[in-house]
C-alpha positions as a Markdown table, in Angstrom:
| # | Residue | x | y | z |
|---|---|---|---|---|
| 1 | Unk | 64.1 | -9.9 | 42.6 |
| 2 | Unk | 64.5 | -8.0 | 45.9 |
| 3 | Unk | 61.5 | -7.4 | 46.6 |
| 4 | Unk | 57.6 | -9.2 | 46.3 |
| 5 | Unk | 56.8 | -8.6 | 44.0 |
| 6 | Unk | 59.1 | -7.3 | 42.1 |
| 7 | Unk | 59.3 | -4.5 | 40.2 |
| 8 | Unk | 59.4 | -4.6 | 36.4 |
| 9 | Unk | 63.0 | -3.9 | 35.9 |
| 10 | Unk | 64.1 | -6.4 | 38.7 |
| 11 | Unk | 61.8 | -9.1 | 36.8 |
| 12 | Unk | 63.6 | -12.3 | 36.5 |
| 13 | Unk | 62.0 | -13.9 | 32.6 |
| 14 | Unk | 62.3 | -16.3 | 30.4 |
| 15 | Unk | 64.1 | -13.5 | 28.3 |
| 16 | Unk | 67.0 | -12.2 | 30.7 |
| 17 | Unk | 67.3 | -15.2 | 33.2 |
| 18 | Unk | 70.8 | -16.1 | 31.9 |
| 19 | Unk | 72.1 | -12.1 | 31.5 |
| 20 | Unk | 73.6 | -10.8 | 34.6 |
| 21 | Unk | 72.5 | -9.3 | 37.4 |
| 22 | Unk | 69.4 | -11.4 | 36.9 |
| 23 | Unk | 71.3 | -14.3 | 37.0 |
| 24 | Unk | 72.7 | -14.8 | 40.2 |
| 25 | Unk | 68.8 | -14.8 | 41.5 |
| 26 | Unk | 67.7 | -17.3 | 38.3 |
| 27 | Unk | 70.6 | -19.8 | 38.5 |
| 28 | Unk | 69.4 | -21.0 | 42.2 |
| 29 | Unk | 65.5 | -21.0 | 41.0 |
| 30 | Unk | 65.4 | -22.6 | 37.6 |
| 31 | Unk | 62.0 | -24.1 | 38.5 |
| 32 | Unk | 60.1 | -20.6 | 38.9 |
| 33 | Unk | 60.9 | -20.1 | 35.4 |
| 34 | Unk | 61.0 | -23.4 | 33.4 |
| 35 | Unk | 58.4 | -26.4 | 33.9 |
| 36 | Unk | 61.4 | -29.0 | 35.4 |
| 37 | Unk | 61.0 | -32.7 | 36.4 |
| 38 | Unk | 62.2 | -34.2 | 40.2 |
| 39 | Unk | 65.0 | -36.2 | 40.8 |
| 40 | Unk | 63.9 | -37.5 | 43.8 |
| 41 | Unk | 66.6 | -38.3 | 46.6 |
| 42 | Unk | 66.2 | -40.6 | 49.7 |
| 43 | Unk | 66.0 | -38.9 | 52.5 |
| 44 | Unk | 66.5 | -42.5 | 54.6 |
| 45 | Unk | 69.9 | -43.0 | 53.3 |
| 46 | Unk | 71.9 | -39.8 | 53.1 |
| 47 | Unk | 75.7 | -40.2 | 52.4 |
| 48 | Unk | 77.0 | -38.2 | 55.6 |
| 49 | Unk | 79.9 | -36.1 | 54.7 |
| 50 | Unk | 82.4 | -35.6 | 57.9 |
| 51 | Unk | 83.1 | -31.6 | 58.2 |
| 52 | Unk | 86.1 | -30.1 | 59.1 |
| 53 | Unk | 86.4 | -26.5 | 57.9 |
| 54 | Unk | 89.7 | -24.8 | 57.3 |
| 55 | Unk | 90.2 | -21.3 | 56.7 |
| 56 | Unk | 91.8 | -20.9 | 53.0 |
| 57 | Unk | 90.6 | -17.8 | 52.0 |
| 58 | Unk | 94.4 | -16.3 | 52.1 |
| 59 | Unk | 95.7 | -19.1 | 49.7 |
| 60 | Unk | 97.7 | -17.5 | 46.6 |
| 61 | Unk | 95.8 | -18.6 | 43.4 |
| 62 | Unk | 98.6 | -16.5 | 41.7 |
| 63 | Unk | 100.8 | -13.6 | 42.5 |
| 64 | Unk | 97.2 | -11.2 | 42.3 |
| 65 | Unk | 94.6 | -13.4 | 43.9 |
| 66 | Unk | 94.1 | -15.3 | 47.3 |
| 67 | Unk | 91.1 | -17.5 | 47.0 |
| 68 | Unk | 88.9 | -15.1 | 48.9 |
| 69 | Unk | 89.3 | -12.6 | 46.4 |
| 70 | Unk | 89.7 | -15.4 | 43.4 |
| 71 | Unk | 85.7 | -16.3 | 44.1 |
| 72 | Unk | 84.5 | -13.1 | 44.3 |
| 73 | Unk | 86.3 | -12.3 | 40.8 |
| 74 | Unk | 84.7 | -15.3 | 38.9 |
| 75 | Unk | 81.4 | -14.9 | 40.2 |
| 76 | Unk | 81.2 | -17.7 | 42.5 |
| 77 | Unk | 77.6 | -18.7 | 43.9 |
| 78 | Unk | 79.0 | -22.0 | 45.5 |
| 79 | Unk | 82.3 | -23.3 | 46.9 |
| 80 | Unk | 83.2 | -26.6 | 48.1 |
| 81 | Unk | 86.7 | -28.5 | 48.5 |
| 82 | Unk | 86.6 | -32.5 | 49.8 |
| 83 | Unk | 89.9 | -34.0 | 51.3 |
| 84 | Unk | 90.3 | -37.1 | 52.1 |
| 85 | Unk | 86.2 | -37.7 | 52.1 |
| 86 | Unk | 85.7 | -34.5 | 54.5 |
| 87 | Unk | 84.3 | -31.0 | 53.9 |
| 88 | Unk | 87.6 | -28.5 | 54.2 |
| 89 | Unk | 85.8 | -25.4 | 52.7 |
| 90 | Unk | 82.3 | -24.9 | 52.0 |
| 91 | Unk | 81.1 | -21.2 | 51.3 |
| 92 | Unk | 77.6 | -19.5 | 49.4 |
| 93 | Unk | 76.9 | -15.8 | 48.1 |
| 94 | Unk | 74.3 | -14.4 | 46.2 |
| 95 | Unk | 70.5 | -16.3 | 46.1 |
| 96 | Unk | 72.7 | -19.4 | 46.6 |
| 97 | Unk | 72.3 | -21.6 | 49.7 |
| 98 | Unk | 73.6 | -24.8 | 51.0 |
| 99 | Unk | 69.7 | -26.9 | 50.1 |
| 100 | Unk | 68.9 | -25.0 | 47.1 |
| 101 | Unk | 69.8 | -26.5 | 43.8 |
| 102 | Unk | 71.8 | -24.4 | 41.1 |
| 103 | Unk | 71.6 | -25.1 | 37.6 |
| 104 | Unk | 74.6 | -26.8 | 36.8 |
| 105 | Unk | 74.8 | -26.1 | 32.7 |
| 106 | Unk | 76.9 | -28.8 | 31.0 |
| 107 | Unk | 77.9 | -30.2 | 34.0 |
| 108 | Unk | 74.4 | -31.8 | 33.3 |
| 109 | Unk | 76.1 | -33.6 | 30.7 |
| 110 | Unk | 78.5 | -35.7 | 33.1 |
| 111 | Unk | 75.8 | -36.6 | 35.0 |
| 112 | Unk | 74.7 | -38.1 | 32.2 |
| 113 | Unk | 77.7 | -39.8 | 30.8 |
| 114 | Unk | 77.6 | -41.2 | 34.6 |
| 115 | Unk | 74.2 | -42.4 | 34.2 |
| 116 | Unk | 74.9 | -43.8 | 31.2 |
| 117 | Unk | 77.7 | -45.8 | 32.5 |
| 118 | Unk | 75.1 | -47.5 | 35.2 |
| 119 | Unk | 72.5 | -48.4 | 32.3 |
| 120 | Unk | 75.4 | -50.1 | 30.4 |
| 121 | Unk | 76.9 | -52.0 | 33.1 |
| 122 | Unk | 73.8 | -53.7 | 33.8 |
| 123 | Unk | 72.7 | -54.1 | 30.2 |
| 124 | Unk | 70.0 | -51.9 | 29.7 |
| 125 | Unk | 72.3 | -49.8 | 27.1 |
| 126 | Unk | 74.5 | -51.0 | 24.4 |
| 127 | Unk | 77.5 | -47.9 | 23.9 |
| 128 | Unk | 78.7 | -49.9 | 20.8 |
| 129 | Unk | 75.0 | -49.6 | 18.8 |
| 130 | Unk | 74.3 | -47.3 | 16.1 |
| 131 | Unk | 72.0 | -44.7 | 17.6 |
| 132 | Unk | 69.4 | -45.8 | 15.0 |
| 133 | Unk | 69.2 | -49.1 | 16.9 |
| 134 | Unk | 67.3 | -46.8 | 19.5 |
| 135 | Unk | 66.6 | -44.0 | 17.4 |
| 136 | Unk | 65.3 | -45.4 | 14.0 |
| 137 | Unk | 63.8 | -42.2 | 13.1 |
| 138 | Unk | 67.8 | -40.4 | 13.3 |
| 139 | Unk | 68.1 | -42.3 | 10.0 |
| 140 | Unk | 67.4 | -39.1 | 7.7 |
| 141 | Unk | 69.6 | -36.8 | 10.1 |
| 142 | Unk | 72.9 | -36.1 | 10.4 |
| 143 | Unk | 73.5 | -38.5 | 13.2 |
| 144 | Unk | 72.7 | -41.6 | 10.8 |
| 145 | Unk | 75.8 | -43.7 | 11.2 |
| 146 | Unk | 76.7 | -42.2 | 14.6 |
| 147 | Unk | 77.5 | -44.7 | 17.2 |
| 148 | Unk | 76.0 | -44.3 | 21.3 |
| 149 | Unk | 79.8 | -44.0 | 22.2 |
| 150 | Unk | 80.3 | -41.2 | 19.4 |
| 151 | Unk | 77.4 | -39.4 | 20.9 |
| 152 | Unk | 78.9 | -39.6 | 24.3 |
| 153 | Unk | 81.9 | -38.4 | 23.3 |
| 154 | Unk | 81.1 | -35.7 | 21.2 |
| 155 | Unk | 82.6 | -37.0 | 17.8 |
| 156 | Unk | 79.6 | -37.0 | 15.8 |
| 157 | Unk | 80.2 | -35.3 | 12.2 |
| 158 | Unk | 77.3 | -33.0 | 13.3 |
| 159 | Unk | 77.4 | -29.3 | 11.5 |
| 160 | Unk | 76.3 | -27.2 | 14.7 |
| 161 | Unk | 77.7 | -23.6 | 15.6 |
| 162 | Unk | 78.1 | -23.5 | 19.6 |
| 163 | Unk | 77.5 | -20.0 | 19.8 |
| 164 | Unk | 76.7 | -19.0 | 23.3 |
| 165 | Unk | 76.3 | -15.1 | 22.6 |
| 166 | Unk | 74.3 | -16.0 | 19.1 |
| 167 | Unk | 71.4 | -14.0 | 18.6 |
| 168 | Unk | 70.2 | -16.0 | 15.3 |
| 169 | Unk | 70.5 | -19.4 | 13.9 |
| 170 | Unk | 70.3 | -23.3 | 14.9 |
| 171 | Unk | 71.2 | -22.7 | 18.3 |
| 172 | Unk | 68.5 | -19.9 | 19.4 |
| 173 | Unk | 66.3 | -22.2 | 17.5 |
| 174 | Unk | 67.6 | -25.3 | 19.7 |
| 175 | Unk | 66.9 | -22.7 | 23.3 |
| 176 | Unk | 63.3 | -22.4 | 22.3 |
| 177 | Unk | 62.8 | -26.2 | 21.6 |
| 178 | Unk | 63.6 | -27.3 | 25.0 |
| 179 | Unk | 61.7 | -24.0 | 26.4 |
| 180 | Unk | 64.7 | -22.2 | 27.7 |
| 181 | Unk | 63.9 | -19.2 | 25.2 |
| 182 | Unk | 61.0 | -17.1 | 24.8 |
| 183 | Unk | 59.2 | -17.5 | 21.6 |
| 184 | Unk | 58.7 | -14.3 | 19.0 |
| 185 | Unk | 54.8 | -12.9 | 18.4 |
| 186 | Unk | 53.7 | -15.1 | 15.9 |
| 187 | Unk | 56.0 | -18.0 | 16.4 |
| 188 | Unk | 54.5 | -21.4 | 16.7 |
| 189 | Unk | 55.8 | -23.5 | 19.8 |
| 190 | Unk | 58.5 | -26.7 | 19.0 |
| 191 | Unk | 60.1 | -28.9 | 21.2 |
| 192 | Unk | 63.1 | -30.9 | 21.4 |
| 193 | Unk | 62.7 | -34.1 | 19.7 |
| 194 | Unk | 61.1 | -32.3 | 17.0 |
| 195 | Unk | 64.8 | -30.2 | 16.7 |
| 196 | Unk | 66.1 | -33.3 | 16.3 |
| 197 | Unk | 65.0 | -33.7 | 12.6 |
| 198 | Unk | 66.1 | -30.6 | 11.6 |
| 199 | Unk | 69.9 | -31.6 | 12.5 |
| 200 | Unk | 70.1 | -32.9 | 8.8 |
| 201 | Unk | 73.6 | -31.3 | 8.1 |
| 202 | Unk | 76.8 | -32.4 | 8.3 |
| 203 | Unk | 80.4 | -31.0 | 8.6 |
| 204 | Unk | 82.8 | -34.3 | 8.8 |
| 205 | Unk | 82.9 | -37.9 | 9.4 |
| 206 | Unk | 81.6 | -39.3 | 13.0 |
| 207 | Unk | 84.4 | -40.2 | 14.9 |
| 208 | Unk | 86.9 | -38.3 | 14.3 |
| 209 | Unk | 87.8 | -35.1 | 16.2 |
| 210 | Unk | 85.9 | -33.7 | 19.5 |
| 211 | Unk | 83.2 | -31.6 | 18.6 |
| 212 | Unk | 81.2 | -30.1 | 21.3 |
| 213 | Unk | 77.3 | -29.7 | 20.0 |
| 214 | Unk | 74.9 | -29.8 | 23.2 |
| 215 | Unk | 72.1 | -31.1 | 21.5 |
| 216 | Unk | 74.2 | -34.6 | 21.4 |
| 217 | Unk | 73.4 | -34.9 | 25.2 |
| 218 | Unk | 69.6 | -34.3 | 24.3 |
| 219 | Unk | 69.7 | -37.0 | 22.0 |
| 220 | Unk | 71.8 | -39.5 | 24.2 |
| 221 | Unk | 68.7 | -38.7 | 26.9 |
| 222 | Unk | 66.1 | -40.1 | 24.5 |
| 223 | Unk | 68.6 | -42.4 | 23.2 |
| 224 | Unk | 68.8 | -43.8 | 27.3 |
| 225 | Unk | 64.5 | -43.3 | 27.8 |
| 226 | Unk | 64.0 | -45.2 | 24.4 |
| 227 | Unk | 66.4 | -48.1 | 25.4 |
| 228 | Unk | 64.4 | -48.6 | 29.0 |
| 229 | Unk | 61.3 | -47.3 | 28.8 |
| 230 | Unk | 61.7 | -44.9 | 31.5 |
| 231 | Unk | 61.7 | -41.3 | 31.9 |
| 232 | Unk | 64.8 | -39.8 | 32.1 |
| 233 | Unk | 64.7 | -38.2 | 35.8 |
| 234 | Unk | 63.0 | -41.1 | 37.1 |
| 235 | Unk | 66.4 | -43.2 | 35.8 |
| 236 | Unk | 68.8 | -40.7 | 37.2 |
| 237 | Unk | 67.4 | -40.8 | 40.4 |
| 238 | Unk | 66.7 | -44.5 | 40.8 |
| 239 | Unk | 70.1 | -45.4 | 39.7 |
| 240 | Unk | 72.8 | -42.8 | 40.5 |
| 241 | Unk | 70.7 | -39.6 | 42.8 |
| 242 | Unk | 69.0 | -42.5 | 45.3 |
| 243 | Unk | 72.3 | -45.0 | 45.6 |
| 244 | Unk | 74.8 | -42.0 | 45.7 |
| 245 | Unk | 73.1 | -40.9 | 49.1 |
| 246 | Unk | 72.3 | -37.5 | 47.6 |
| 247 | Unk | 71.0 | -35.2 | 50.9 |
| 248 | Unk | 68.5 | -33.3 | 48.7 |
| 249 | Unk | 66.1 | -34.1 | 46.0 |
| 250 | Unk | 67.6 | -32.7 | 42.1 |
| 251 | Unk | 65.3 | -31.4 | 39.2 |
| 252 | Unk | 66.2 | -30.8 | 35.7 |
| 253 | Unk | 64.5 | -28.7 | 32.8 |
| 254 | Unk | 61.8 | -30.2 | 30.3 |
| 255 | Unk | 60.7 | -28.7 | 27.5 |
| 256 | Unk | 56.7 | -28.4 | 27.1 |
| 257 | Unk | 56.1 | -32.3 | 26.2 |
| 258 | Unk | 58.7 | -33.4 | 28.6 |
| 259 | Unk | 62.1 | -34.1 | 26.9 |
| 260 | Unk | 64.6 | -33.3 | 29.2 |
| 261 | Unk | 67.2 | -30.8 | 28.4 |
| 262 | Unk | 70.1 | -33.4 | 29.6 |
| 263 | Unk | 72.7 | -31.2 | 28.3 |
| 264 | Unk | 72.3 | -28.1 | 30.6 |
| 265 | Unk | 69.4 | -28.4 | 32.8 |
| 266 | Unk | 70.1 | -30.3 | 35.9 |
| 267 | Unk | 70.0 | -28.8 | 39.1 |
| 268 | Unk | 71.5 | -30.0 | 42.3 |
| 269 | Unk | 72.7 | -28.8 | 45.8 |
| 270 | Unk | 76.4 | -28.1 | 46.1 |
| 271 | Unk | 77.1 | -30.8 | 48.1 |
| 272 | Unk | 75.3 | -33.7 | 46.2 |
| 273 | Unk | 77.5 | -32.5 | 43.1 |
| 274 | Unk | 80.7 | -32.8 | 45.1 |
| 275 | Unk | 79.3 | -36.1 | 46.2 |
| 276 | Unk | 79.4 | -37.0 | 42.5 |
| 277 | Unk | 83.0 | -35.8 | 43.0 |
| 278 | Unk | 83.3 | -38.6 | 45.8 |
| 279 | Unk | 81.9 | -41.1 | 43.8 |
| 280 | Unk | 84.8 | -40.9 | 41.3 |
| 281 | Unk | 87.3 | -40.4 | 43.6 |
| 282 | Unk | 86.4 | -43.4 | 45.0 |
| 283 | Unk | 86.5 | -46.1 | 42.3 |
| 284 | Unk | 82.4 | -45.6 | 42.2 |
| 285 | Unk | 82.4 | -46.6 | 46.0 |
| 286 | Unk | 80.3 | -44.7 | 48.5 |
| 287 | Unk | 81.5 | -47.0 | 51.8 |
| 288 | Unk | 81.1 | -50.8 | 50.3 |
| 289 | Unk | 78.6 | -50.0 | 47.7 |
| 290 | Unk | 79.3 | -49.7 | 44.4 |
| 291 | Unk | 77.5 | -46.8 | 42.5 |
| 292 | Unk | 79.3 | -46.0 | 39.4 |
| 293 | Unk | 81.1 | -49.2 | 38.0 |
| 294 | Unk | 84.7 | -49.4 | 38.3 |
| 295 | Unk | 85.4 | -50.3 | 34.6 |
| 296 | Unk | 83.1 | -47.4 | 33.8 |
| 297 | Unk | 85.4 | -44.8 | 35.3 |
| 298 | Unk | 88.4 | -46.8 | 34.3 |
| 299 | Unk | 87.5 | -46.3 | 30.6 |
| 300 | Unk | 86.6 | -42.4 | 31.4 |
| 301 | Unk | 90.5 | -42.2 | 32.4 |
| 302 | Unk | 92.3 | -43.6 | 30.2 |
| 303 | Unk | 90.0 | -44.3 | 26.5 |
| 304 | Unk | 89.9 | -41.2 | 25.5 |
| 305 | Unk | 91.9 | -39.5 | 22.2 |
| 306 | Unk | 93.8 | -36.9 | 22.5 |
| 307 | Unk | 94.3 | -36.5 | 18.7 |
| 308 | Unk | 90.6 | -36.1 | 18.5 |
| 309 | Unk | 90.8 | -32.9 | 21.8 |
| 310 | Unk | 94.0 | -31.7 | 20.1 |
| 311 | Unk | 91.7 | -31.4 | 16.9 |
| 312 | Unk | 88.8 | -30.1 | 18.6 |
| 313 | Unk | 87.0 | -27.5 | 19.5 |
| 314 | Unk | 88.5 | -26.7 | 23.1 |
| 315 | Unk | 91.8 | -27.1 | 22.7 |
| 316 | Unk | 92.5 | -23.5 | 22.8 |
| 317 | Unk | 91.2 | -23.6 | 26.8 |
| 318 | Unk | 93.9 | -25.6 | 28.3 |
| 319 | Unk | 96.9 | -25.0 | 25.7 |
| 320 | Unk | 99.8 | -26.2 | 28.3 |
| 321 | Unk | 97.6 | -29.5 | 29.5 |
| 322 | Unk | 97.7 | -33.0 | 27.7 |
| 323 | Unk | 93.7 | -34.0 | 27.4 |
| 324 | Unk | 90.9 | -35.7 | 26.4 |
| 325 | Unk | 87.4 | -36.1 | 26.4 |
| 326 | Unk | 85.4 | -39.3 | 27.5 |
| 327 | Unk | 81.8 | -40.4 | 28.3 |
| 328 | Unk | 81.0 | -36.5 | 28.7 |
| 329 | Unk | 84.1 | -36.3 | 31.3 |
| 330 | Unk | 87.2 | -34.1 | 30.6 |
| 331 | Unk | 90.4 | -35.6 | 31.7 |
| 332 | Unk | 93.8 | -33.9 | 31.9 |
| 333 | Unk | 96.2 | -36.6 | 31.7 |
| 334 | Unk | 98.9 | -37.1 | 33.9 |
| 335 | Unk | 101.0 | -39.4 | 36.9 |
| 336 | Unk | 98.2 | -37.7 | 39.1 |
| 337 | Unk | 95.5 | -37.4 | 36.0 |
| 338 | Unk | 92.5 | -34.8 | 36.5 |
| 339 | Unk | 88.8 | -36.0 | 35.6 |
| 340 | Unk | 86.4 | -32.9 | 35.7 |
| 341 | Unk | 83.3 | -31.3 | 34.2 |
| 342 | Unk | 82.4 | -27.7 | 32.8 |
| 343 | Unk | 79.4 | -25.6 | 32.8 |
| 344 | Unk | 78.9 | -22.5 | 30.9 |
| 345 | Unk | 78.9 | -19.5 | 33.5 |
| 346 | Unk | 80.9 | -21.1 | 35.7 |
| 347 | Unk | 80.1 | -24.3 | 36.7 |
| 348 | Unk | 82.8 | -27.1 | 37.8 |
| 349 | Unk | 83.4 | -30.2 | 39.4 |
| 350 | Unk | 87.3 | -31.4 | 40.0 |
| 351 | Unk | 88.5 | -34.8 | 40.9 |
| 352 | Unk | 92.0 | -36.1 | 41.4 |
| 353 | Unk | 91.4 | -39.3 | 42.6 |
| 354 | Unk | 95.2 | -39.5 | 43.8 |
| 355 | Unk | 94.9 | -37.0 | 46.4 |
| 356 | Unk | 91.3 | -37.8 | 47.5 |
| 357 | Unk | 90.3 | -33.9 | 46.0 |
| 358 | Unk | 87.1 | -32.7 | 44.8 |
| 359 | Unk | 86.5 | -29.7 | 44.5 |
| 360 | Unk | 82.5 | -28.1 | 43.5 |
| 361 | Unk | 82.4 | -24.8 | 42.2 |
| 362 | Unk | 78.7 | -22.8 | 41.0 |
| 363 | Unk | 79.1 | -19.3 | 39.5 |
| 364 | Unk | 76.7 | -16.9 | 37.7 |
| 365 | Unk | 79.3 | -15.0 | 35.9 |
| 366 | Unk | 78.2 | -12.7 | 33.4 |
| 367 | Unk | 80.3 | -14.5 | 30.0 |
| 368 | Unk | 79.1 | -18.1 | 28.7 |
| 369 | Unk | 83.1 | -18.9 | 28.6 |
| 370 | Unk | 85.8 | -16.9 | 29.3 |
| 371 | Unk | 89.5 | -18.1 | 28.7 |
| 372 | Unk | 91.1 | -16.0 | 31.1 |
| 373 | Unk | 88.9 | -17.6 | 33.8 |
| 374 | Unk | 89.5 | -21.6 | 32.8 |
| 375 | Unk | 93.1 | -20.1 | 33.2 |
| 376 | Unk | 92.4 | -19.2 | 36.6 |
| 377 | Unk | 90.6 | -22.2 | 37.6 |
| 378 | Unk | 93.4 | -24.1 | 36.6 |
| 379 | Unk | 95.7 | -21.9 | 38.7 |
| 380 | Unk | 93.2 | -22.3 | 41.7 |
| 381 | Unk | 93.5 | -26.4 | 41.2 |
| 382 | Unk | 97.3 | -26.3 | 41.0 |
| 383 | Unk | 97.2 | -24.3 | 44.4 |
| 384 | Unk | 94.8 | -26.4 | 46.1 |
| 385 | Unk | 97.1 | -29.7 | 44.9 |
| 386 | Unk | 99.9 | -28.1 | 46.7 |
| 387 | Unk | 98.2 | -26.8 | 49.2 |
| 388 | Unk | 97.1 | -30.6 | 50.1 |
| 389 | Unk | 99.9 | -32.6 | 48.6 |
| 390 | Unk | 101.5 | -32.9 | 52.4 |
């Protein structure tokens, strides 16, 4: 995509959008190449973050790596660290830009676990139901007997293979439901809910250990749209997008009749997703409102199980930190606990509420996951938690 129009082997398609180089260009225009829905902001009542840049880039990440070089070896599209409730460090590369909104991958699924937390607290949504109380038709699928609160914590007994390099099976299947895939010659078009019915297998029992399957976070979206009556976006922006202050409007994927893809496809601006970062640094304040309930974010820190993470499916990614995994929120439990979200290709937001840090990070690197780079992003946060801790 440099230059208009571009020629056929600089394309950006349905088919290579989430293959490097193309990418870096795709991941900050998502709506050029998927139909999406608007998140609308308020442009009246923008949270105002104070700025204060400092110059960072020669921090040590580890004996290799200053953070200058540290982003430019994991891809980074976006950078952002928050001290104290003011912008420190704030940087963009490739097609990404300070009001253009990035796909955020699975980080999508926080925002939901967040939304979902609003819903609850003012009784539009009951975590404790079956999801057949919303979902009657789940009955002959592999989530029958699934709780809401299993769903948002990924321990439903659900036989899924989270294969992000899979070239066959339930997964490519899954990308072309919610219209992320192309479809083959021939190949008649499906859409998400209809997925749903296929998910008929099962590999365990629900509740017991964490096991990550995206299309839970599709189903918890039409769990939430069932419960109100109301389309997902227009929820997420009425209740969290709207009272959060967010400076630009957000948009998230739909797949051809309008089912949002709530597990991957939400878009926002760098700065609104460290304003979610804010948020839960806060307690849920922004000033003297509360946006995200209190007891919400007190049951993200501490309810989690981490028998159920140590069983799971991650476990392998963090082997020296003691975790868990709540409401769609990772926490790494300590005196100065973590709470943070992960996005294939790079995308993270970090919180430690103790030292008023959040930090935003939106990459277009070339692997799905990569081990050696969760590594490194720990090493980056353990820097940065020095770095501030006087």
């Amino acid at each position: 995509m440099r230059e208009f129009p571009p020629s056929a082997h600089n394309q950006v398609t349905l088919a290579n959008w989430r293959t490097a180089p193309f990418s870096s260009w795709a991941f900050s225009h998502v709506r050029e190449i998927i139909p999406t829905a608007d998140i609308p902001n308020d442009p009246s009542d923008v949270w105002q973050l104070k700025t204060e840049l400092r110059d960072l880039s020669t921090l040590a990440v580890d004996e290799n790596l200053d953070l200058n070089a540290y982003l430019a070896a994991t891809y980074t599209d976006g950078f952002i660290i928050v001290h104290d409730g003011r912008v420190v460090a704030e940087e963009y590369r490739n097609a990404a830009g300070p009001h253009k909104p990035h796909i955020l991958m699975s980080v999508s699924k926080s925002m939901l676990g967040a939304l979902s937390g609003i819903l609850a607290q003012k009784g539009k949504l009951e975590v404790s139901a079956p999801v057949t109380r919303y979902l009657p038709e789940m009955q002959f699928t592999a989530w029958n007997g699934a709780s809401v609160q299993n769903v948002l914590d990924m321990r439903t007994g659900i036989q899924f293979d989270e294969d992000y390099e899979a070239t066959a099976g339930a997964i490519i299947e899954y990308r072309k439901s919610t219209g992320w895939n192309p479809l083959e010659p021939g190949e008649i078009a499906t859409d998400l809910r209809s997925f749903f019915n296929k998910v008929t297998d099962a590999d365990g029992t629900h509740q017991q250990r964490f096991h990550y399957v995206s299309p839970n976070t599709d189903l918890m979206a039409w769990i939430i749209e069932r419960a109100t009556g109301t389309r997902y976006a227009d929820l997420m922006s009425q209740h969290l997008w709207q009272p959060m202050g967010a400076e630009t409007s957000a948009y998230i994927t739909v797949d051809r009749l309008g089912a949002p893809r709530a597990a991957g496809g939400m878009c926002v601006t760098l700065r609104d997703l460290a304003r979610v970062g804010l948020l839960m640094s806060n307690g849920g304040m922004r000033g003297t409102k509360q946006v995200l309930p209190g007891d919400w974010i007190c049951d993200v820190m501490n309810n989690g199980d981490p028998e159920a993470w140590n069983n799971g499916d991650f476990a392998p990614y963090f082997p020296t930190s003691n975790m868990h995994y709540r409401n769609k929120w990772y926490v790494e439990r300590s005196d100065s606990p973590m709470v943070f979200c992960i996005g294939i290709h790079g995308q993270n937001l970090f919180v430690i509420p103790e030292q008023q840090l959040v930090v935003a990070k939106m990459s277009s690197r070339p692997k799905p996951l990569d081990p050696d780079v969760s590594l490194l992003n720990l090493k980056m946060i353990s820097a940065l938690r020095d770095h501030f801790a006087g």
